[in-house]
GULUMKE-62856 format. One record per atom (N, C-alpha, C): x, y negated, z. Coordinates in steps of 0.2 Angstrom, whole numbers, plus 5000, padded with zeros to 4 digits. Layout:
BEGIN
XYZ...
END
This chain:
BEGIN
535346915569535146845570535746805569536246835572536846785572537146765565537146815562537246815553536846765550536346765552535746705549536046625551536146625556536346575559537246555557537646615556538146605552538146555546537646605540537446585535537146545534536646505538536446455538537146385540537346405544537946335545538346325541538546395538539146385530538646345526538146335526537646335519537746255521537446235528537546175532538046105527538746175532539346135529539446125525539346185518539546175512538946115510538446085513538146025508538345985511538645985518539045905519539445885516540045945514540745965513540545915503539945955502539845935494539645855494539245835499538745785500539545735499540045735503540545695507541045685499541045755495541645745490541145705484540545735482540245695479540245615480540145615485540045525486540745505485541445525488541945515484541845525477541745555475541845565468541445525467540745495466540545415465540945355463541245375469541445295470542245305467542545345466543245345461542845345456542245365450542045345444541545305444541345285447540745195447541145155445541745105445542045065441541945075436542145125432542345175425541545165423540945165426540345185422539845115424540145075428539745025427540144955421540744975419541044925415541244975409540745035407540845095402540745055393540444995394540044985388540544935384540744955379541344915374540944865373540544835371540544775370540244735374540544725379540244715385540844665388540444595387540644535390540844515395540844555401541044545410541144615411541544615418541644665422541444645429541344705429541044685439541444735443541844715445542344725451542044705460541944755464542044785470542644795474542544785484543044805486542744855490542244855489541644935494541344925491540945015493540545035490540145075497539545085496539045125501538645155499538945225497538245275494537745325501537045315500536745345503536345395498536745475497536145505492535645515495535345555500534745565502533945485499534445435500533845375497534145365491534545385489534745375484534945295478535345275483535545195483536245195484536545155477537145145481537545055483537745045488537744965488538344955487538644925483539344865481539244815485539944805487540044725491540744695490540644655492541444625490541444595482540744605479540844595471540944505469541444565462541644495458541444485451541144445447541044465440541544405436542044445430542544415428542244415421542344395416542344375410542944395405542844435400543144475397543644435391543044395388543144375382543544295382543744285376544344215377543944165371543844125372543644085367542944075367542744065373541844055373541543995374541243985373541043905374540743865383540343955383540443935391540443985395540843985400541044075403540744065410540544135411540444125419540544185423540844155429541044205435540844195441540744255444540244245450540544285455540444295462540644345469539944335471539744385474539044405477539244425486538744425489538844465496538844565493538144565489538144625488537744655482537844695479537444735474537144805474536544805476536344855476535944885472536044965469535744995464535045045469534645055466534145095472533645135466533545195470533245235465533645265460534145265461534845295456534645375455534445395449534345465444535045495446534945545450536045535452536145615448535745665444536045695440536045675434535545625431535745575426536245525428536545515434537345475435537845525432537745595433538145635434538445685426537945685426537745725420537445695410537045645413537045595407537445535405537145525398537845455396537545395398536945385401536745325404536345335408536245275416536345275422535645245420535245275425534345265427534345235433534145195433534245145441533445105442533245125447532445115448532545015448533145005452533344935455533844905453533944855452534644825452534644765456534744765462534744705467535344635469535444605467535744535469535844505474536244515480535944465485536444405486536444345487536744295486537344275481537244285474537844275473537844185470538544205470538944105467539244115461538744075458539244085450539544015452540044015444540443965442540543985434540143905434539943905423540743855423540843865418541443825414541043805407541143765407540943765400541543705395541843745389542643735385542043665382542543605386542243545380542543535375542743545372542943565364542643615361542343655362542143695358541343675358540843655365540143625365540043595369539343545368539143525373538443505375538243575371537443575372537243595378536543575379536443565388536043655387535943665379535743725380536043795382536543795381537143825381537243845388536943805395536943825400536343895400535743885401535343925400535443995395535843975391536044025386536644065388536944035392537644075397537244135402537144105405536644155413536344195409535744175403535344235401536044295396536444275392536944315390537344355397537444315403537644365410537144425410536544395412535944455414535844505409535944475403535544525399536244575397537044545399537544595400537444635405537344645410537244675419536644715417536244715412535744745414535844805408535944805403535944825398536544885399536544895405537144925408536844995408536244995408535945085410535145055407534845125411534045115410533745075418533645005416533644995424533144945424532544955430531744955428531444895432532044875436531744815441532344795441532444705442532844675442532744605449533144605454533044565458533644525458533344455458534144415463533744365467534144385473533944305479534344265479534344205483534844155485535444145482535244135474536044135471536044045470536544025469536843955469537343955464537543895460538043885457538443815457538943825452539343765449539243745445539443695440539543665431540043635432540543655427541243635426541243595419541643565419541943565410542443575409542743615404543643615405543843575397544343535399544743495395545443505396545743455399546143475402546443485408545843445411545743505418545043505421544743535428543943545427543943505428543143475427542843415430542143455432541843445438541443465438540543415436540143435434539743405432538843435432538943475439538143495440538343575446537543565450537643615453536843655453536843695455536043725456535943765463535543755469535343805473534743855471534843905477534243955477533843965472534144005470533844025463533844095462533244125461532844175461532444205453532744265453532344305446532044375452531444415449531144455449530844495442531044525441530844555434530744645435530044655430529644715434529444755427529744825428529644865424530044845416530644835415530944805411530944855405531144855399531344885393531844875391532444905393533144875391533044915382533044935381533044955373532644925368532444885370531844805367531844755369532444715365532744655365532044595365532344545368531444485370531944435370532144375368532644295370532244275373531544275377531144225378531144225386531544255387531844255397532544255398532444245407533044215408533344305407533044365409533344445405533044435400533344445394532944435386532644535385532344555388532244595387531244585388531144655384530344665386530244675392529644655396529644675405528744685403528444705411527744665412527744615414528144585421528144505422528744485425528944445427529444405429529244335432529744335437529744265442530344235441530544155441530944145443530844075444531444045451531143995452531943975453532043895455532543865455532643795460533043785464533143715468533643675467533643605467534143565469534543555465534143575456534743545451535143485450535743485449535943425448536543415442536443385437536843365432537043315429537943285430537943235427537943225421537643175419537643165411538143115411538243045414538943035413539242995417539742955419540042935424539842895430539042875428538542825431537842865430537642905428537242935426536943005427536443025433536243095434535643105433535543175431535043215430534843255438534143245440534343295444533343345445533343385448532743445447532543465453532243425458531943455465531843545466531443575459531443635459530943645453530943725452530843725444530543815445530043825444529643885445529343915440529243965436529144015432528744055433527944085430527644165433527344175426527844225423527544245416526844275416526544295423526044315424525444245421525544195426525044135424525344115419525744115413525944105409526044035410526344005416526543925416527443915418527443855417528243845421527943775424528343755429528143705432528943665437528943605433529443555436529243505443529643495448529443445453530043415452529943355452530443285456530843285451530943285444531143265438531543205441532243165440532243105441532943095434533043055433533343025427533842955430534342955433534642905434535142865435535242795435535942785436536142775445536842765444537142775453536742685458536742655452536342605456535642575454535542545447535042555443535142555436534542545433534542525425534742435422534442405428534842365425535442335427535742355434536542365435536842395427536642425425536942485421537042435415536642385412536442355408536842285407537042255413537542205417538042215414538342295417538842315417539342335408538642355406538842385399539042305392539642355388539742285385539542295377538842335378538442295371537642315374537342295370536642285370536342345366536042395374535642445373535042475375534642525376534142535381534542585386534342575392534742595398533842635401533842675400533242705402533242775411532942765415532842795420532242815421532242895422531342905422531242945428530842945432530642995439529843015437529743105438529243125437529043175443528643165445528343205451528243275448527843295443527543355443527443365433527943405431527943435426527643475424526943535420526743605421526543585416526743675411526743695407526343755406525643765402525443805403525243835397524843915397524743925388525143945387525943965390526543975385526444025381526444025375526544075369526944135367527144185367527644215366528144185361528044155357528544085352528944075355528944065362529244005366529744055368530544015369530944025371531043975377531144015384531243955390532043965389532444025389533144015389533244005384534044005384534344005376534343935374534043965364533943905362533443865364533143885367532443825369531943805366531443835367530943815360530243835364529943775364529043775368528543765364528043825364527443825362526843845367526543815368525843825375525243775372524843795376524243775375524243685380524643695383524343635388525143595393525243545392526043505396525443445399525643445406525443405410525943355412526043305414526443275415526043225421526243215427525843195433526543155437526243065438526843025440527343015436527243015431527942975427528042925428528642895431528942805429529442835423529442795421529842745413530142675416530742655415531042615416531442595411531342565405531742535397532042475402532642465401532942395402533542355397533442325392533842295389533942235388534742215387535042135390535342115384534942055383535342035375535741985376535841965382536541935383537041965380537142045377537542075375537342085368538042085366538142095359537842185356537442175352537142215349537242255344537742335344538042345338537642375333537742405328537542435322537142485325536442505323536242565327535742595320535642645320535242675312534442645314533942655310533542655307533042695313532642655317532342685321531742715320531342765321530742825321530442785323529542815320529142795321528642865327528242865327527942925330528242955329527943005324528143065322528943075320529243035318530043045318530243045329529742995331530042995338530143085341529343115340529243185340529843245337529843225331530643265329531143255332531343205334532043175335532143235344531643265347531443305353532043355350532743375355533143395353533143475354532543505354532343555353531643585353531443635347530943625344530043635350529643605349528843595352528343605349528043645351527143655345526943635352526643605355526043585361525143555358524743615359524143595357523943525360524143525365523843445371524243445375524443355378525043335382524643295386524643305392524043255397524643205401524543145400524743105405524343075409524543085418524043055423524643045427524242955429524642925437525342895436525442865430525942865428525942775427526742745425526942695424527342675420527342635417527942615411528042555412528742535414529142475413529642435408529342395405530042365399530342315402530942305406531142245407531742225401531742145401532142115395532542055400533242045397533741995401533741955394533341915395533441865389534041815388534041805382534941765380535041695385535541715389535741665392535441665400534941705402534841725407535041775411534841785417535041835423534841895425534241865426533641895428533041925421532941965425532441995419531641985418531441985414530741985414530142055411529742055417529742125414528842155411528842195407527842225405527942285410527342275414527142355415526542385414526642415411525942445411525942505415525442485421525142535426524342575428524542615430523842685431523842705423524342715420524242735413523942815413523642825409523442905407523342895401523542965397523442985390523543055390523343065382523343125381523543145373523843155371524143175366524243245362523843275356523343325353523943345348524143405348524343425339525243405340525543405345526143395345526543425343527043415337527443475332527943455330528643485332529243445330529443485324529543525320529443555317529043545310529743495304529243495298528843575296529143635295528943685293528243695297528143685303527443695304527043635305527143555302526743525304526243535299525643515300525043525296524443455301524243445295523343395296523643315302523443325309523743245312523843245319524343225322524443195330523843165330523543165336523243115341523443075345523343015348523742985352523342955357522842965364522342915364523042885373522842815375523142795381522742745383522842745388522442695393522842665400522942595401523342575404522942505408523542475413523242405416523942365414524042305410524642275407524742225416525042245419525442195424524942185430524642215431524142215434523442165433523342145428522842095424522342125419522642145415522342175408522342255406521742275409521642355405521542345399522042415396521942405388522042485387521842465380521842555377521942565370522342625368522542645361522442705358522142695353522042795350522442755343522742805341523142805334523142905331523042875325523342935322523842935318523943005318524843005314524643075310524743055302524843115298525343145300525343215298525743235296525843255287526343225285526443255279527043265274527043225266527643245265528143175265528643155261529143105262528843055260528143035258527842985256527342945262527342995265526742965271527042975280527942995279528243015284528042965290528242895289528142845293527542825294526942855293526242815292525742835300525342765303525042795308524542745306523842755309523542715313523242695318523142625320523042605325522342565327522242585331521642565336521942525342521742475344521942455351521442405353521242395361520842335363521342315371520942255372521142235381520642185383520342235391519942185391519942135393519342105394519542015398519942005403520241955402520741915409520741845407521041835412521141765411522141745409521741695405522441655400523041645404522941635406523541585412524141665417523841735415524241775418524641795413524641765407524841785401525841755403525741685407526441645407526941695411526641755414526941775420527641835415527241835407527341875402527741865397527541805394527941765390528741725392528541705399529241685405529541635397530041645395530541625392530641625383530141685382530041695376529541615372529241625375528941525371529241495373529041415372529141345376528241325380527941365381527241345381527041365388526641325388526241365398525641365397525341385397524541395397524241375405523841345404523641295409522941335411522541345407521941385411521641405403521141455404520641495399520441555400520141575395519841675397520041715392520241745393520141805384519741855385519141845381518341885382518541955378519041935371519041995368519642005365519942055365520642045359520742125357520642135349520642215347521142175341521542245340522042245333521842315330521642335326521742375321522442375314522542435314523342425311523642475307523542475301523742535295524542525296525142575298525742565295526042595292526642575288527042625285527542605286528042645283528742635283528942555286528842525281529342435281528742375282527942405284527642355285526942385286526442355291525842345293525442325291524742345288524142315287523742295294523642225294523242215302522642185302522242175305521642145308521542145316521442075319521542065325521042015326520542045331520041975333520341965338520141875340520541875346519741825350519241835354519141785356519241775364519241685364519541655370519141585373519041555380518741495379519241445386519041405384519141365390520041345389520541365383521041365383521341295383521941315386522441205387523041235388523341205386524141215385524341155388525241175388525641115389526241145389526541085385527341085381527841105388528341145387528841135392529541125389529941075394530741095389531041145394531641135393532441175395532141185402531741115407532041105413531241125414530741165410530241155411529641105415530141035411529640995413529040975406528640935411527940955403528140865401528040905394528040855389527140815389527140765390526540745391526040745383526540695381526140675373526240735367526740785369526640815364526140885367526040905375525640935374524840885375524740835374524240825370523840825363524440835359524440845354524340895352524640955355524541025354523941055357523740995362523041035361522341025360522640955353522040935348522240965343522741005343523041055336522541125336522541135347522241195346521541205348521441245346520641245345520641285353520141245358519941285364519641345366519241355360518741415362518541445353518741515354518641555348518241615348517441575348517041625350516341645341516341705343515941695335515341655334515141635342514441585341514841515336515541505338515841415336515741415328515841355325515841345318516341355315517041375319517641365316518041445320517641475320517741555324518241575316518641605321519141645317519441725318519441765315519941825314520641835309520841885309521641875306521641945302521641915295521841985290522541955289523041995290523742005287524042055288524842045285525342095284525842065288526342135291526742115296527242145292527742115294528542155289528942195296528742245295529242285301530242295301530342265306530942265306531242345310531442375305531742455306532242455309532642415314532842415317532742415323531942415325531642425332531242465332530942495338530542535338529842525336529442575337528642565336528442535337528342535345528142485351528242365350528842405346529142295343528742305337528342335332528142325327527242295329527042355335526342325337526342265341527042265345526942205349526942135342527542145338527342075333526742075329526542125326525642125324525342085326525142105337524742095337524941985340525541985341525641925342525741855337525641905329525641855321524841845321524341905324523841895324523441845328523541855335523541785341523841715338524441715332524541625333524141615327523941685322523541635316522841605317522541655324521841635326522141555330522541555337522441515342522641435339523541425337523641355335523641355329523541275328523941245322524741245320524641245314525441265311526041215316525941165319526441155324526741205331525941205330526141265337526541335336526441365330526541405327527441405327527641355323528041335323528541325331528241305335528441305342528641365346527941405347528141465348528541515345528441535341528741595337529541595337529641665337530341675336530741685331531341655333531741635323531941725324531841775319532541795316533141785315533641815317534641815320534541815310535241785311535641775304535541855298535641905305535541965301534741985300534441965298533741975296533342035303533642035309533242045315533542105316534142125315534542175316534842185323534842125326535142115334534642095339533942065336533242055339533142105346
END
């Protein structure tokens, strides 16, 4: 009995004695086998390590991940509290050339992006950094789950010295049943998996010395095939039109806040890291403000040749097929600081919703036509609505859309609230029962039709000091005809051409349409003459 008891303790010892020299032995070659792979862009350095075989887990702490290579465009280093390997194949550690690891666990780490400003300064290139770290870290063995929690980081730029310019909290990947031997760009691990989670908080980037970007939180579930954006914001340090004030030429100073982003449908086309590239069935977009604000007090430099729709859609600096784009709950504002004044005058169009069908930034796939339908309330007076189409086709019909548009009745008199300083005219009292433009365009000019009817109209002249001119506006309002109804004898509509000035956007092409259309029905050639705006010396290049 005692002999059994003997040989059982030696047998005892001898597996502690083994268990204690093996774990040494771990951890003197674990350096060696987690930075084994030559082409391999970081090391991950430890100041402990904690192997448990029986569970067969080993935990690193103290880690550091350092960057190998010199001349990257954007490099990233991080320290963690800890990294844990779980389900470690430990005679495939031992014995084979690559490491089976059931888990690879992340728990709080901090990176720090640098990104060489000389060499880039694409915003893609972040996204493309992290997935180039993970898809390094993983591609380390065979390794089937990928965790990280509560990671945080920095944005630097290096010039000639950092400047920091963005941070990100709590940010979390989950990634299940991976393929490390089947390369995939279309995650944050570019490798094949069955699903992956990841979400994000508290982005914040500057774009530039007055100027942030920032991301409430940003959520991923390849399962529901969606991503989802909250609290988008878009801004300057004070406003848009501080910004505008401040700036010494005349440009658009734009601010956007969006409550709720979702993206669904995503196709395996789509690229969320990396280069970037979205294909899904369905982009919702819920609460958008738009803020345009531009000051033509300032001097207006040379700017190219502005897009129309579909040029605006390419110009998207990276590529989109979206079947349907829904907007709901949303706002658009254009404020303008007219020559010589302060204060701004502003369009809003509110409770907007549209939907927009066939979106394709990509000449190679575009085919057949965008749809465009929107519906708004112009400043709180006039609901109006638009459906346009836009070919897609070859360099003959690039610029070409058509247009539908209506707004319903209001009353005349809310219109001076709009006009402010662009005419010399006040409108006294009347109704507009109906006002529709239809609008063939192309490149450098518009085919229009625009009924306008109106009744009960009176005008009055104002000058400089906005006092009314008595005799001339009586005058002007035996030039204009009161009421443009199709019962009258003198009922009128408007065929003409509008000459597009290609130095503004799409939106200045329909707004002058529909405004050549309104003076040819409303006044006589004096009024016409009154109202309207001269073109600048440069044929409307600073307009």
């Amino acid at each position: 009995m005692k002999k059994i008891l003997w040989a059982l303790g030696i047998v005892v010892l001898l597996a502690i004695v083994s268990i204690f020299i093996f774990e040494k032995w771990l951890v003197k070659t674990l350096p060696e086998r987690l930075n084994s792979n030559e082409d391999r862009s970081y090391d991950v350095i430890f100041e402990d390590v904690n192997v448990q075989l029986l569970r067969r887990s080993i935990e690193l702490q103290g880690i550091s991940i350092q960057p190998l290579k010199e001349n990257m465009a954007t490099t990233i280093t991080g320290t963690m509290k800890s990294l844990r390997l779980g389900g470690v194949n430990l005679l495939g550690f031992v014995f084979g050339d690559v490491v089976e690891i059931n888990e690879f666990r992340f728990e709080a780490p901090k990176f720090i992006l640098v990104r060489n400003d000389s060499i880039s300064k694409n915003p893609a290139d972040v996204s493309k950094a992290f997935q180039g770290l993970f898809g390094d870290l993983v591609s380390r063995g065979v390794i089937h789950n990928f965790i990280l929690n509560d990671g945080s980081g920095e944005f630097y730029t290096k010039s000639d010295s950092l400047r920091k310019f963005g941070s990100f909290e709590d940010f979390r990947i989950s990634a299940v049943n991976l393929e490390t031997d089947s390369v995939r760009l279309n995650y944050a691990i570019p490798f094949k998996l069955e699903s992956i989670e990841t979400s994000l908080k508290n982005l914040l980037i500057n774009i530039n010395q007055d100027q942030t970007f920032t991301l409430g939180s940003l959520n991923y579930d390849s399962k529901q095939e969606a991503f989802d954006f909250f609290d988008l914001q878009l801004k300057y340090d004070d406003s848009s039109i501080e910004a505008s004030r401040r700036s010494e030429i005349q440009k658009d100073f734009i601010e956007i806040d969006v409550k709720h982003l979702r993206i669904e449908q995503i196709k395996a086309q789509s690229n969320i890291y990396g280069s970037w590239a979205i294909v899904a069935g369905l982009m919702t977009i819920d609460s958008l403000y738009l803020h345009d604000v531009r000051n033509k007090n300032k001097s207006r430099p040379y700017e190219p040749e502005k897009p129309m729709f579909e040029g605006m859609v390419e110009q998207i600096p990276f590529p989109i097929q979206l079947d349907t784009i829904k907007i709901l709950n949303s706002k658009i504002t254009y404020s303008e600081i007219s020559d010589g004044k302060s204060e701004p005058g502003n369009l809003n169009f509110e409770q907007l919703s549209g939907i927009i069908t066939h979106a394709i930034s990509l000449d190679s796939l575009q085919s057949g036509e965008m749809l465009i339908h929107g519906e708004a309330v112009l400043n709180g007076f006039a609901p109006l609505r638009m459906d346009v189409v836009v070919p897609y086709g070859n360099d003959n019909t690039h610029e070409n859309f058509h247009l539908e548009a209506s707004v319903d009745p209001f009353s005349l008199p809310s219109l001076n609230g709009i006009l402010g300083d662009l005419v010399s005219v006040n409108i006294n009292s009347g109704t507009m029962e109906k006002l529709e433009i239809t609008m063939d365009a192309s490149r450098y000019s518009s085919s229009n039709s625009v009924i306008f009817h109106y009744s009960d109209l009176k005008l009055e002249l104002r000058d400089e000091e906005a006092e009314k001119k008595k005799l001339m506006s009586t005058l002007a309002n035996i030039l204009t005809s009161n009421n443009n109804l199709p019962e009258n004898n003198n009922y009128k509509t408007a065929q003409f051409q509008t000459q597009r000035n290609i130095y503004r956007g799409t939106f200045n092409l329909i707004w002058e349409s529909l405004r050549e259309g309104m003076l040819e029905i409303v006044p006589g050639d004096l009024m016409q003459l009154l109202m309207k705006e001269q073109d600048p010396s440069d044929k409307g290049k600073r307009r």
